[in-house]
C-alpha positions, 0 to 999 in steps of 0.5 A: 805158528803150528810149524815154529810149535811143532818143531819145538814141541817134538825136542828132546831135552835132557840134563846132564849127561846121563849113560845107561838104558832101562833095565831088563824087567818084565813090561807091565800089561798094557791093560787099561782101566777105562771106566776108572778113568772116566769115573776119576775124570768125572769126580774131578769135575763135580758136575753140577746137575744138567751141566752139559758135557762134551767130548772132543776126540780124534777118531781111533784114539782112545776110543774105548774111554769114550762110552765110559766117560759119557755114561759116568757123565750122565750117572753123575747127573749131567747131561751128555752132548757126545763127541766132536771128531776132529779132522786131524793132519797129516792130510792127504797131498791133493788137498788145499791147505788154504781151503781147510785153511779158510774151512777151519776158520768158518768152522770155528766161528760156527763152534763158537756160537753152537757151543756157547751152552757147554759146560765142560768138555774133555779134549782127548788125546789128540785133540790140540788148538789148532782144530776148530772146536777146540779153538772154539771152547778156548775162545768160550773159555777167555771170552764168556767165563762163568762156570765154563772149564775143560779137562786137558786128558792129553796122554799124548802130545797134543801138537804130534799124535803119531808121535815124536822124533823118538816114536813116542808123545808126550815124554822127554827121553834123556840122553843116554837112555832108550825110549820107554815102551807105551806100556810103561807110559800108559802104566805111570799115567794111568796109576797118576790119574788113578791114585794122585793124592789131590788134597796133599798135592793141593797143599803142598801147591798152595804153600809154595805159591803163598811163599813165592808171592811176594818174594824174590824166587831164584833157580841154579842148577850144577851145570851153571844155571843162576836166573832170580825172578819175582812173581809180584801180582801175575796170576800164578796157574794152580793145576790141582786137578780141580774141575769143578764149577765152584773153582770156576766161578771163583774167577780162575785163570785161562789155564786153571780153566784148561784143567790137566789131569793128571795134575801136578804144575804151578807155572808163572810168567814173572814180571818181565822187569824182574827176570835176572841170569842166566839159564843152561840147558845141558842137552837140548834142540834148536833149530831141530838141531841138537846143542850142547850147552845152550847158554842165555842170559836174560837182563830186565827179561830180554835176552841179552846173550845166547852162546853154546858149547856145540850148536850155538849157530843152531841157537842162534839162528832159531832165535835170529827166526823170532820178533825181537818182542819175543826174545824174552824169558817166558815162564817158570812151572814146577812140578809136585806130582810124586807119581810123575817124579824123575823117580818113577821114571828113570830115563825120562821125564813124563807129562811135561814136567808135571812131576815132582822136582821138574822145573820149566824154564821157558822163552817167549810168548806168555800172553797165555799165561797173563805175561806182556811177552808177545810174538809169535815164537814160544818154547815152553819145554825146555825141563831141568830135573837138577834145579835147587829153588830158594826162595827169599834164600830158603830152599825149597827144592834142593838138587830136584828133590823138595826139601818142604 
């Protein structure tokens, strides 16, 4: 699984073919506000009193946020449990992978009952599920409920901290386009976490998925996208930025538990039996090659057809790779983060599509997300920044931009 997620989660997709380079302007100080951050982190997770926080971090990686947000915990009335460092690869190549292998698993189930207790815990940038404790505040979080829920302050991709095929995490660089400096990364999500109208966000959201509940959604874009679906009773995962232990208690999803902030995408796995089309993806990697045009269709949800303009033996052969209980369409999440919007980010497309306009269309595996898609084969970044979305024929979203 982490090979198979590995390789998807560092593809470059694009839409369209799009020429140019950013443009020659000053780059904006890479200055950090790191007790903002913690104190907006905190606000967001309106801390109860003597609920008991817990960082999980990477050694060397956002260090300076670290005291910050645990003295905004405690400030907040909560009671500080530190920060557990993972042991994060690369590894050295004298070491055996089935001892950490087996020394994670131990690790793990040892987490899982010394963390029973936590409240809530804020997995830094790179921290991923793979690592023991945060595997085990996952398992807490599916298992015993209540109140628990972590904050996701990725930044970076959680999969590849040192970075993607283009040197950088956690964006999608489009073609034609140069990678965007950190700087400019660090500027846009530090002003979304900082400044993201919640309440508005909040709104919007909910008018869209009490539109969508019970009605047929249908996505096109201009390269030939046409796919309808239905959400009927799946869970319908809000990221609102709400981390508080009143949502919580409300009976959240898995997902809404793992709270992203910044916030900004609805993300859905319809019913299976619904799913009808076909989805193009202009400009994207299979296989870790890349491919023109990758054409699928899907009937009932299963994938009944997978062609390309270039590269459809890479398609084919990725998809050839994976359970036939997995070739079937997993999710769909649209953003509504103005601050993360392609318009603020000419070139690329920031936080996995949490922006406004940004729509996912996934396949495989969705059990995560309360789908009845199984295997062990998911791609779940594969983003389209031109879709119109109706629903029930009233449109929405128009050419990626919303039109209510």
């Amino acid at each position: 699984m982490r090979r198979i997620a590995t390789g998807l989660l560092t593809t470059l997709v694009g839409v369209g073919v799009i020429f140019g380079t950013h443009a020659q302007s000053p780059l904006p100080q890479r200055t950090m506000q790191w007790q903002a951050l913690a104190e907006r982190i905190v606000e967001q997770l309106q801390l109860e009193p003597g609920e008991k926080v817990l960082s999980v971090a990477q050694p060397g990686m956002f260090e300076e946020f670290a005291p910050h947000f645990r003295y905004a915990v405690i400030e907040a009335g909560g009671v500080d449990m530190g920060v557990i460092d993972v042991l994060d690869p690369p590894y050295p190549d004298n070491w055996d992978q089935g001892v950490i292998r087996d020394g994670f698993s131990k690790s793990r189930d040892a987490y899982v009952e010394m963390l029973e207790d936590i409240d809530a815990a804020v997995m830094m940038p790179g921290a991923n599920p793979m690592l023991p404790a945060y595997k085990a505040l996952q398992i807490l979080l599916q298992e015993k409920a209540g109140p628990r829920r972590t904050i996701h302050f990725h930044w970076t991709d959680p999969y590849s901290p040192s970075g993607n095929v283009t040197g950088l995490t956690g964006v999608n660089v489009l073609p034609g386009f140069a990678p965007p400096p950190m700087q400019v990364i660090d500027a846009v999500y530090q002003k979304a976490v900082l400044e993201t109208d919640l309440t508005a966000l909040d709104k919007h959201q909910d008018r869209f998925i009490a539109a969508m509940r019970d009605a047929e959604i249908r996505v096109t874009t201009p390269a030939g996208t046409d796919i309808r679906f239905r959400a009927e009773g799946r869970d319908i995962i809000q990221q609102n930025g709400d981390a508080s232990a009143k949502r919580m208690r409300k009976g959240a999803p898995f997902l809404d538990r793992e709270v992203e902030i910044p916030g900004g995408v609805i993300r859905v796995a319809p019913l299976e039996s619904t799913v009808q089309g076909q989805v193009v993806y202009p400009h994207s990697a299979w296989n870790e090659h890349s491919v023109t045009n990758a054409t699928i269709t899907y009937t009932n949800g299963k994938i009944t057809s997978a062609t390309a303009d270039v590269g459809e033996e890479h398609v084919r052969a990725e998809l050839n790779a994976a359970p036939d209980s997995a070739k079937y369409f997993r999710e769909f999440g649209l953003g509504f983060n103005p601050l993360l919007s392609p318009d603020v980010t000419p070139g690329w497309i920031a936080y996995y599509g949490y922006g406004e306009g940004v729509v996912r269309l996934g396949i495989g595996n969705n059990g995560e997300l309360g789908g009845d898609v199984s295997g062990r084969f998911f791609r779940w970044r594969d983003l389209l920044i031109d879709c119109t979305v109706t629903i029930d024929g009233e449109v929405w979203l128009k050419d990626g931009k919303f039109v209510q």
